[in-house]
C-alpha positions as CSV (number, residue, x, y, z in Angstrom):
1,X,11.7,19.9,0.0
2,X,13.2,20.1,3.5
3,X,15.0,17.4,3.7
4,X,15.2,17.6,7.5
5,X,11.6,16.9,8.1
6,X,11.0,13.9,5.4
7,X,11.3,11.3,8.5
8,X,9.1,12.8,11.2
9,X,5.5,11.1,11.3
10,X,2.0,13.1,9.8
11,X,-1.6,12.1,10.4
12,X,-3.7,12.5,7.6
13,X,-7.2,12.1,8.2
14,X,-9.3,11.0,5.3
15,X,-12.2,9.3,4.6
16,X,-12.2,5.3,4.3
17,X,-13.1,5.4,0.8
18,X,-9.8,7.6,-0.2
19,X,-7.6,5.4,1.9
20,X,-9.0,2.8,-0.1
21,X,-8.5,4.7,-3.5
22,X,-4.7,5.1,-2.1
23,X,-4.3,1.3,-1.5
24,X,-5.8,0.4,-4.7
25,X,-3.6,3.3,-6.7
26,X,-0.5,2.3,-4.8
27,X,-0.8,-1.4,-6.1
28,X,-1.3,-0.5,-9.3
29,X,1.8,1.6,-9.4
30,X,3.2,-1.4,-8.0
31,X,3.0,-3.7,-10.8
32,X,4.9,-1.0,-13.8
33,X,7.8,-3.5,-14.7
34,X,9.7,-0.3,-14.8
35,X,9.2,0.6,-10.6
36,X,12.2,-1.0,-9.4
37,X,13.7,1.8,-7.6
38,X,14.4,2.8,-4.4
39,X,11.3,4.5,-3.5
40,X,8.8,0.7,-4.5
41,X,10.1,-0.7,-1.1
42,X,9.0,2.6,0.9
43,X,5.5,2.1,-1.5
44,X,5.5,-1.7,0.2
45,X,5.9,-1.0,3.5
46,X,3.2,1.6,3.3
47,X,0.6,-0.4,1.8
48,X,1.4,-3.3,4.9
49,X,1.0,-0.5,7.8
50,X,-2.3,0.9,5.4
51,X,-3.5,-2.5,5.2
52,X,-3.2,-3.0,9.1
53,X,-4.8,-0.1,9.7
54,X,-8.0,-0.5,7.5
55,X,-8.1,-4.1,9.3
56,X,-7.9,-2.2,12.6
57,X,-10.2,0.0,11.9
58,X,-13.2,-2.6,10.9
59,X,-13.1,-1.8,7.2
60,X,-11.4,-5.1,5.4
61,X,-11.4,-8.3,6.8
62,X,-8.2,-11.0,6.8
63,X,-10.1,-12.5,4.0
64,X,-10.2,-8.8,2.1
65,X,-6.4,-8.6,2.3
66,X,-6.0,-12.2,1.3
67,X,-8.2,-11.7,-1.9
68,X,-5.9,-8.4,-2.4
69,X,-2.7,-10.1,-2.2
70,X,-3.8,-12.7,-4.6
71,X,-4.8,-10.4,-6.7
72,X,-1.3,-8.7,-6.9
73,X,0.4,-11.8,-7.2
74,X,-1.0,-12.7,-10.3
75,X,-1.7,-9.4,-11.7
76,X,2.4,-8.2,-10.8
77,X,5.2,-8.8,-12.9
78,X,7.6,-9.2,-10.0
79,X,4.9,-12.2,-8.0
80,X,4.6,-8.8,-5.7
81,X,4.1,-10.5,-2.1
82,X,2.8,-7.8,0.6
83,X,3.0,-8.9,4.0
């Protein structure tokens, strides 16, 4: 891995369905007991700026990401509490 390139922005364009896999995926992932490393709160902040996209974009609602974050608080180990 370069490690000279990890912080400069990509665009990758997918379909609204994947981006939607990815969220889901990335929530899952999110509630292993054993993800406590450094990497979940780079994983947290992704799904946030994902979730503001996909509201951006027409695709979920306020009420979509509300049901989603309910869902993660009581499916999570850790109360997980995206912003």
């Amino acid at each position: 891995m370069n490690s000279e390139k990890v912080e400069e922005p990509i665009t990758i364009t997918r379909r609204a369905l994947d981006w939607l896999t990815v969220h889901g995926n990335v929530c899952l992932g999110l509630r292993h007991p054993n993800n406590i490393g450094p990497s979940r709160a780079l994983a947290e902040r992704f799904l946030v700026d994902l979730e503001a996209e996909l509201l951006a974009c027409g695709l979920l609602s306020p009420t979509d990401i509300a049901e989603i974050h309910q869902v993660e608080r009581e499916e999570s180990p850790f109360g997980q509490q995206l912003q």
